[in-house]
C-alpha positions as CSV (number, residue, x, y, z in Angstrom):
1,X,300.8,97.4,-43.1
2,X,300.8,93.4,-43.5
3,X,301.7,92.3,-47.4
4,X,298.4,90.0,-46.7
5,X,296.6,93.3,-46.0
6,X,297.8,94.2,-49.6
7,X,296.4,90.9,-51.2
8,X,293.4,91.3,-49.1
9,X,292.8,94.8,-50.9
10,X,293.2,92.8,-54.7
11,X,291.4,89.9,-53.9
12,X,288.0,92.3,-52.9
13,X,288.5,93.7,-56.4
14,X,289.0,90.8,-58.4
15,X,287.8,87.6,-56.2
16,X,290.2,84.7,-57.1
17,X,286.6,83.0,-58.0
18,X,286.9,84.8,-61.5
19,X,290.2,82.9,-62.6
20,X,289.4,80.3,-65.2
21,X,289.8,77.1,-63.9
22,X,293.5,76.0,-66.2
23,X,294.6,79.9,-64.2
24,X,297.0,79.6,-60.6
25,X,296.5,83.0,-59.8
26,X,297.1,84.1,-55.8
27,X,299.9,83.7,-53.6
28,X,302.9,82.2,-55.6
29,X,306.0,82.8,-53.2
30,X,306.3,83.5,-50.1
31,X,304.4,84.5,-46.7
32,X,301.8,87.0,-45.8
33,X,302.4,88.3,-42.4
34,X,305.6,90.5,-42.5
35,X,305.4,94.1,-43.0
36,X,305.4,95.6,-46.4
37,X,308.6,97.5,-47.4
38,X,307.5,98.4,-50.9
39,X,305.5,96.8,-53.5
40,X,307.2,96.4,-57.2
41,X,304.0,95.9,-60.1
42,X,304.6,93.9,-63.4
43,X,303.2,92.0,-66.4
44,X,305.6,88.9,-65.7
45,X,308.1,88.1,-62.9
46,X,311.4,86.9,-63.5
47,X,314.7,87.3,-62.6
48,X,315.9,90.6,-63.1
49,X,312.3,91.8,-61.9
50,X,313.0,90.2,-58.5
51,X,316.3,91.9,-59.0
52,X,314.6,94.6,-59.7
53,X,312.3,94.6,-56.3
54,X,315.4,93.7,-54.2
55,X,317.4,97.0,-55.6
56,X,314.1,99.0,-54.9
57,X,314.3,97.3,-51.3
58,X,310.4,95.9,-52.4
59,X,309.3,92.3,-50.4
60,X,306.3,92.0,-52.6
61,X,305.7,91.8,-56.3
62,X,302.3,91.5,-57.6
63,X,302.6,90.5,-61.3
64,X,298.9,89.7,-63.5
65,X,300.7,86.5,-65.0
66,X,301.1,84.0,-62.8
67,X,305.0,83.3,-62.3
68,X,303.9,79.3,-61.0
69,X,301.6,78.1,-63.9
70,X,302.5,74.7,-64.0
71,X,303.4,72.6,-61.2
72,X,306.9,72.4,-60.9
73,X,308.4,69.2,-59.8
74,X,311.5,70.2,-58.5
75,X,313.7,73.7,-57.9
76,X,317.0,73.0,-59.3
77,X,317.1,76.2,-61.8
78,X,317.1,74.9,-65.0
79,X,314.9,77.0,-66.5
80,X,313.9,81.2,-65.4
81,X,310.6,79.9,-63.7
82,X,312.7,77.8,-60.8
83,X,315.5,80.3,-61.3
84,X,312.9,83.3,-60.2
85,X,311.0,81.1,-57.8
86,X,314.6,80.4,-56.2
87,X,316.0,84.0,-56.1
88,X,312.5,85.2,-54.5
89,X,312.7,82.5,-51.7
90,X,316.3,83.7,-50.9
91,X,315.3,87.0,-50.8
92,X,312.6,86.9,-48.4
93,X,310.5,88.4,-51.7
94,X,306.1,87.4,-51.8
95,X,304.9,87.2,-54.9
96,X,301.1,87.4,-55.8
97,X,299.5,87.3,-59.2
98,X,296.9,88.2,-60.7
99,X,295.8,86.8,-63.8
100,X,292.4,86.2,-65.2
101,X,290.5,86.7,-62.3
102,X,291.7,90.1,-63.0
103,X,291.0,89.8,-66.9
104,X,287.2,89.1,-66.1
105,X,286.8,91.9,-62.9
106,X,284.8,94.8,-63.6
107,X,287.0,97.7,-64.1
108,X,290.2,95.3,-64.4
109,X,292.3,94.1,-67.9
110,X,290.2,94.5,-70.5
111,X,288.5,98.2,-69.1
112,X,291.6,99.6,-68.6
113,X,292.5,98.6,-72.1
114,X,289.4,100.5,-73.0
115,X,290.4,103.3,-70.7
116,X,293.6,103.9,-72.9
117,X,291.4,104.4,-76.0
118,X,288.8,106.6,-74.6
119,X,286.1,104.2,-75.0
120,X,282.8,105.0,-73.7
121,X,279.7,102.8,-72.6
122,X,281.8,99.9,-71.7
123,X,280.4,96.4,-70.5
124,X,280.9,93.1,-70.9
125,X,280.1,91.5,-74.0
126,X,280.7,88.0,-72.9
127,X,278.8,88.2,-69.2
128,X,279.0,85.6,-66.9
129,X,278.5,85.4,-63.4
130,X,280.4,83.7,-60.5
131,X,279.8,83.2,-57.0
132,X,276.9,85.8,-57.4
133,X,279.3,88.3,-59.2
134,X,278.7,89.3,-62.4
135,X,282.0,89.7,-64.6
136,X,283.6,88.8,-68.3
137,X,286.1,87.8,-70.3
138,X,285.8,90.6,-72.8
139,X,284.7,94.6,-72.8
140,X,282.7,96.3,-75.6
141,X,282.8,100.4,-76.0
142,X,282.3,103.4,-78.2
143,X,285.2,105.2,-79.6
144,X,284.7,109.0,-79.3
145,X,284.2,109.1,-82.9
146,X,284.4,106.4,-85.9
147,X,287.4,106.3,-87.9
148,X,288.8,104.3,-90.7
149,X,290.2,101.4,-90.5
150,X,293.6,102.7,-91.3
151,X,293.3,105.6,-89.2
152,X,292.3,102.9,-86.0
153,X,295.4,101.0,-86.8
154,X,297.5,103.8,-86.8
155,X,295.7,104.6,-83.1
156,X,296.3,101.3,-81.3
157,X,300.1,101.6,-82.6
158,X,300.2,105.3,-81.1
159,X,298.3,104.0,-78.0
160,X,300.0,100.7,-77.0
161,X,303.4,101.6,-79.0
162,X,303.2,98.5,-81.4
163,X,305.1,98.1,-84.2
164,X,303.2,96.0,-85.5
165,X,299.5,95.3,-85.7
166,X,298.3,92.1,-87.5
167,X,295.1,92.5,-89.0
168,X,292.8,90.9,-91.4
169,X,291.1,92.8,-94.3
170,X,290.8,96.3,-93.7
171,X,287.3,97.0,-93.3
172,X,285.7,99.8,-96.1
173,X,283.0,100.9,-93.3
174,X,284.0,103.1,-90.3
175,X,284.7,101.9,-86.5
176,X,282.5,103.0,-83.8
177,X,281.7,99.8,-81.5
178,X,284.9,98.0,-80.5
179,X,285.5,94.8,-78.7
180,X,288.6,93.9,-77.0
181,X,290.3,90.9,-74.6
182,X,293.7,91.6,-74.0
183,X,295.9,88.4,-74.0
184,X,295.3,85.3,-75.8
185,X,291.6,86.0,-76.5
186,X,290.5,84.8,-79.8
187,X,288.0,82.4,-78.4
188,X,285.6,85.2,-77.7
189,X,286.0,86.7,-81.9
190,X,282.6,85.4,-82.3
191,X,281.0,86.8,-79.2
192,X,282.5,90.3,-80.2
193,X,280.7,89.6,-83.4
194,X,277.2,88.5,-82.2
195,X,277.6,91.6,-80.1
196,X,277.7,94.0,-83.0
197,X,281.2,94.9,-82.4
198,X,283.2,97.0,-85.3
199,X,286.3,95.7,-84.4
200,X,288.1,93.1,-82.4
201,X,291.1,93.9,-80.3
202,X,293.3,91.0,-78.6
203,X,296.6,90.1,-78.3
204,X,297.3,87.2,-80.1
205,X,295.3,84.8,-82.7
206,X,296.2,81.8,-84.7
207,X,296.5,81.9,-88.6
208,X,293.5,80.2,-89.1
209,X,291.4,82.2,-87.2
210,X,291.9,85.2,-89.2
211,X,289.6,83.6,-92.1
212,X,286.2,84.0,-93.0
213,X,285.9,87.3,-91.2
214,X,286.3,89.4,-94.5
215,X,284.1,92.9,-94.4
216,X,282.4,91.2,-91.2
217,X,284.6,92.4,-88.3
218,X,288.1,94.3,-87.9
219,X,290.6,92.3,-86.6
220,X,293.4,93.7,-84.7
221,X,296.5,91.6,-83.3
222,X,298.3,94.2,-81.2
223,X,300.4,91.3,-78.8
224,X,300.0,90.0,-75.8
225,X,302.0,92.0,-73.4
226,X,301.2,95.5,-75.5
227,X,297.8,94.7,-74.6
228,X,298.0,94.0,-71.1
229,X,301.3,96.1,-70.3
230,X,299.2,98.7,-68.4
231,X,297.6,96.3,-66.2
232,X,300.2,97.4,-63.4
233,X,298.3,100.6,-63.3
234,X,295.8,99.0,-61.8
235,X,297.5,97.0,-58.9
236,X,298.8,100.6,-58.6
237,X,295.5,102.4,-58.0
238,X,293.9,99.8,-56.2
239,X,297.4,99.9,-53.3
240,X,297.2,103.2,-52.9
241,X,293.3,103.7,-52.4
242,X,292.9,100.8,-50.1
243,X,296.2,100.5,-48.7
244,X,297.7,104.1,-47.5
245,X,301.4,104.5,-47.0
246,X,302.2,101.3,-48.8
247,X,305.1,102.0,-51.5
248,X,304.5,101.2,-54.8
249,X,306.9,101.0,-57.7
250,X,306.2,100.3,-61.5
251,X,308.5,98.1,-62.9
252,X,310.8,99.5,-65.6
253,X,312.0,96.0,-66.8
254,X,310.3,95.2,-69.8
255,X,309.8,91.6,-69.9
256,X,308.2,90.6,-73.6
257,X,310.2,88.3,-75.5
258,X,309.4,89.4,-78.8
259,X,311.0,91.3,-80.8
260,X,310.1,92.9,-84.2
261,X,313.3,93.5,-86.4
């Protein structure tokens, strides 16, 4: 099977349509028409990931952040990007992302964020549609029963194995309805509001944004690559239902550079 036989398969499930228009998600490296020898599935590509591929003997990575964001003006590896982008070219290594036109897919980021804390009647709170598709930047569900506020932060640390969750006032009501957009997605807190959400799950928010929300909402920080670190499990399930045979590989080179000491 062709790697562009592989993309084929990712773009049907997440049309590169959906991407926000600041995204560069696609083909990043690389060609299409060789053979696929393995595929390696990760949060963020860099060096030791395309390391990692060439020890697994992988010529494709497919990544959900895209490892080209910006345009780069020359390769002369000064920084990881060009350094990565360099390595993969040497290697005869394709890489593909996808980024938000995953995020807003039905089924993709933010349900399979759901998925992990047995959420149930999940939709999009923040609906859009695209090309005739309908899709959205954030999911709303059920938890299987309400819980404290305490007891739900002590759930998404169990869940997404955070440290840390950064929250605003803990909320002296119970959490059923939960909304969540894995990432950077703050600019939906309202919309998760209007929809009658409990609590708001994302991975990163600015101090500011924290304010005014007393008693309102549940804010929960849990960071951006705990929220989206199972995203690879679905590149997986999508290879092996529409492309047979292909090798697939989940990275074990965990890429977030934060640390909590």
């Amino acid at each position: 099977m062709k790697i562009k036989e592989v993309v084929d398969a990712l773009e049907r499930f997440a049309p590169l349509p959906l991407q926000e228009g600041f995204d560069n998600a696609g083909l990043q490296v690389g060609l299409t028409e060789a053979e696929v020898s393995g595929a390696l599935l990760c949060l963020d590509v860099t060096e030791k990931v395309v390391d990692e591929a060439v020890a697994l003997g992988c010529n494709l990575i497919v990544s959900h952040h895209p490892l080209i964001f910006r345009a780069l003006k020359h390769i002369t590896g000064e920084n990881d990007v060009q350094r990565a982008v360099a390595k993969a070219i040497k290697k005869d290594i394709t890489v593909v992302s996808m980024h938000t036109n995953f995020d807003n897919a039905k089924d993709g980021v933010n349900y399979k964020i759901a998925e992990k804390m047995e959420l149930s009647d999940c939709g999009f709170f923040a609906e859009k549609t695209v090309d005739g598709i309908s899709c959205g930047s954030g999911v709303i569900g059920t938890l299987p029963e309400a819980m404290a506020a305490d007891d739900f932060v002590l759930m998404l640390k169990r869940t997404f194995d955070v440290e840390c969750v950064m929250c605003n006032q803990l909320l002296r009501r119970k959490i059923s309805r939960v909304a969540i957009c894995g990432g950077a997605g703050s600019f939906l807190l309202d919309d998760a509001i209007t929809a009658g959400a409990d609590a708001f799950i994302t991975g990163e928010m600015h101090y500011h944004e924290y304010f005014g929300h007393e008693q309102e909402i549940q804010i929960a920080v849990i960071g951006h690559y705990q929220s989206e670190q199972f995203t690879n499990e679905i590149f997986e399930s999508i290879i092996k239902e529409k492309c047979p045979g292909v090798k697939t590989y989940l990275t074990k080179t965990n890429t977030n550079p934060i640390i909590y000491l």
